[in-house]
C-alpha positions in Angstrom: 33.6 23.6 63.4 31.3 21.7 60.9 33.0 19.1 58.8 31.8 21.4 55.8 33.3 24.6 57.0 36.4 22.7 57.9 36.7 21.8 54.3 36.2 25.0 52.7 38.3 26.3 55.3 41.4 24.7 53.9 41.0 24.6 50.7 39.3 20.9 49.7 36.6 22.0 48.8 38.4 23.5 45.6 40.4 20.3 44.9 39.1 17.9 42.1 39.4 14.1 41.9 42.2 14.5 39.7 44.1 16.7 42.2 43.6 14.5 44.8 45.0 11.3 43.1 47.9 13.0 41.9 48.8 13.8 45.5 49.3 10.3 46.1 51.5 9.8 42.8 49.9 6.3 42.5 46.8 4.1 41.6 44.5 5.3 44.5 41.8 3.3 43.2 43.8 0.3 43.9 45.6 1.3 47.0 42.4 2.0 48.7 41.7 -1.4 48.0 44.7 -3.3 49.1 44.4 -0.5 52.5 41.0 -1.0 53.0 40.7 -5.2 52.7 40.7 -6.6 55.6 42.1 -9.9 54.2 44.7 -8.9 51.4 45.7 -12.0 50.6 41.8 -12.8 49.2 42.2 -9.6 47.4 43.8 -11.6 44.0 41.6 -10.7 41.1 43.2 -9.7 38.4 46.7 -10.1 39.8 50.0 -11.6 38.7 52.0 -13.9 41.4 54.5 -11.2 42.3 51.5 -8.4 42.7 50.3 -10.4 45.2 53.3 -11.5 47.2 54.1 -7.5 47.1 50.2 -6.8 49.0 51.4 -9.5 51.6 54.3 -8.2 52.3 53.1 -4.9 52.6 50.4 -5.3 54.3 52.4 -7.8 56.8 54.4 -4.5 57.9 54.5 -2.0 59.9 56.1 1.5 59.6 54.4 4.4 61.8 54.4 3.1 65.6 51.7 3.2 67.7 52.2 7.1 69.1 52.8 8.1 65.4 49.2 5.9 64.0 47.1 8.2 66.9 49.0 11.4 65.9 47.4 10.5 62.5 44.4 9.7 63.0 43.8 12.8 65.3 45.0 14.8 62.7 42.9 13.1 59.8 40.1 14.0 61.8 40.2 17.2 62.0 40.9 17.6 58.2 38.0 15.8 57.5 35.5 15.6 61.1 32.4 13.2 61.1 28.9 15.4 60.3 25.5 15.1 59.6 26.5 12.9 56.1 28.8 10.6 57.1 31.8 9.9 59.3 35.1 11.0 60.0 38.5 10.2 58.0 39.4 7.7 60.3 35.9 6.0 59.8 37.0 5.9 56.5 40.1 4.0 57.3 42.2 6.8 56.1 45.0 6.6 58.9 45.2 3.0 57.3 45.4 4.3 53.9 48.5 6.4 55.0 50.2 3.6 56.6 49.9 1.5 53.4 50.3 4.6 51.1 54.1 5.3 53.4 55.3 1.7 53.1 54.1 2.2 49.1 55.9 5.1 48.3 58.8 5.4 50.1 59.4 9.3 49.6 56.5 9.7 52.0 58.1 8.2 54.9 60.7 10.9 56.0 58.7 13.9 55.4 55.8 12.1 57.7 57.7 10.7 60.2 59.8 14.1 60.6 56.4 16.3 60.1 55.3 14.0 63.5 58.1 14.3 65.5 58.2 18.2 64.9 54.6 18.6 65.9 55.1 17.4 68.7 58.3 19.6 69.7 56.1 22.2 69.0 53.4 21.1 71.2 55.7 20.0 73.7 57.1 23.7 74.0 53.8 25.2 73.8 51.6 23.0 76.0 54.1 20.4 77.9 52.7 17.7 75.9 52.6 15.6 72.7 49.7 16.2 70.0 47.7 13.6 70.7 47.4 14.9 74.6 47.0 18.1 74.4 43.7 19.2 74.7 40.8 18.9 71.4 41.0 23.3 71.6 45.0 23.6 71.6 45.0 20.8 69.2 43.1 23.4 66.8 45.4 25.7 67.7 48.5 24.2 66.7 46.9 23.0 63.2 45.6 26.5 62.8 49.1 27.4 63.0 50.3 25.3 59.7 46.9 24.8 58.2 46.6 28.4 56.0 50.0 28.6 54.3 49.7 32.4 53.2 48.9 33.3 56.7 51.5 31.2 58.7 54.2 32.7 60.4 57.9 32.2 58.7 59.4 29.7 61.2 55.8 27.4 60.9 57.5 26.9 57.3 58.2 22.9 58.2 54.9 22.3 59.5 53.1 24.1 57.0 55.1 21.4 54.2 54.5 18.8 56.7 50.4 19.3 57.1 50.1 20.2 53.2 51.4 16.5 52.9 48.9 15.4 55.3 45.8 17.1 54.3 46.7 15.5 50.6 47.4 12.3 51.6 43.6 12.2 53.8 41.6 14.0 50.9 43.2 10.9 48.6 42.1 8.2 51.4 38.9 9.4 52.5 37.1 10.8 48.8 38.2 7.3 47.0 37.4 5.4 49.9 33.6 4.0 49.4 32.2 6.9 52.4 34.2 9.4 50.6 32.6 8.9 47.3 29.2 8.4 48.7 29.9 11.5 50.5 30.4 13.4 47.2 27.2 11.4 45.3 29.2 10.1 42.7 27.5 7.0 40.8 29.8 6.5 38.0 28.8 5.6 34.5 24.8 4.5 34.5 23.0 3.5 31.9 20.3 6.0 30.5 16.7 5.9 28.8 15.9 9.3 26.3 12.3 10.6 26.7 13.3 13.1 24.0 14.0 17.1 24.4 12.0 18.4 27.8 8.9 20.3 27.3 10.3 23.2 28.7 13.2 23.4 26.4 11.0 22.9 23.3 8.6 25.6 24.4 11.7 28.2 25.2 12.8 27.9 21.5 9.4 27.8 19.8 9.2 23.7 19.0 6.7 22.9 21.3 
């Protein structure tokens, strides 16, 4: 499936910028920053002494382990797969972005860290193994199985909360991160030079 069809398919497509920052119930535009900088404590414009001695120690920990960080990032990826534009969600440093976003916001972290751990009970009954092993097609499967909450099956109820979370939280990293708005052509603000009404619109109400 085509990154674009995948999008449609669950409903981005249909979200606005707005939407997508109030998913994270924070400053995006500045937590994509402090996720995406490589070197946080250079990252200091602007901020007061205890600002910054929050980044470091965010930044200096660490809350999803290893297993949970690939489970992510596989699952970022399909939300939002690399295509003919530009890359995937995790190119985007989006499983980074949710890291940061979960040590943040604290809420996040139980409704994550349980969402993971029931994914892969559910793979583990299904398939004999966890998410991130199971092959790319039953991996579809499984997320097909949460992914379209009017269709999904009464006792899919947890994962269906759990991926809703998810596809948020990755549609909030990967559109504010600087692919993600490149990816949507936005420019901003630019300043502008009037040549004066277009011929064409003169000529279709008589002015011309």
């Amino acid at each position: 499936m085509k990154r674009r069809d995948s999008l449609k398919a669950i409903g981005l497509t249909a979200l606005s910028t707005g939407l997508l920052l109030d998913a994270c119930k924070t400053d995006v535009s500045k937590t994509t920053e402090k996720a995406a900088a490589p070197a946080p404590a250079a990252d200091t414009a602007g901020k007061q002494a205890f600002e910054i001695e929050r980044d470091k120690k965010l930044h200096a920990e660490t809350f999803f382990t290893p297993h949970e960080m690939a489970t992510i990032t596989v699952l970022t990826d399909i939300i939002i797969p690399k295509d003919e534009k530009s890359g995937s969600a995790s190119e985007a440093k989006v499983p980074e972005f949710i890291e940061f976003i979960a040590k943040d916001i604290p809420e996040h972290q139980v409704p994550l860290r349980g969402g993971l751990r029931w994914l892969d009970v559910q793979c583990s009954n299904r398939y004999q193994h966890a998410f991130v092993d199971c092959t790319p097609q039953q991996q579809i499967e499984m997320v097909s199985e949460i992914a379209y909450p009017l269709k999904a099956k009464r006792e899919m109820k947890q994962g269906v909360t759990f991926f809703n979370r998810m596809r948020d939280l990755t549609a909030s990293g990967f559109f504010t991160s600087k692919m993600g708005i490149a990816d949507i052509g936005y420019v901003g603000n630019k300043p502008n030079r009037w040549e004066g009404v277009p011929e064409d619109v003169l000529k279709q109400y008589g002015m011309a």
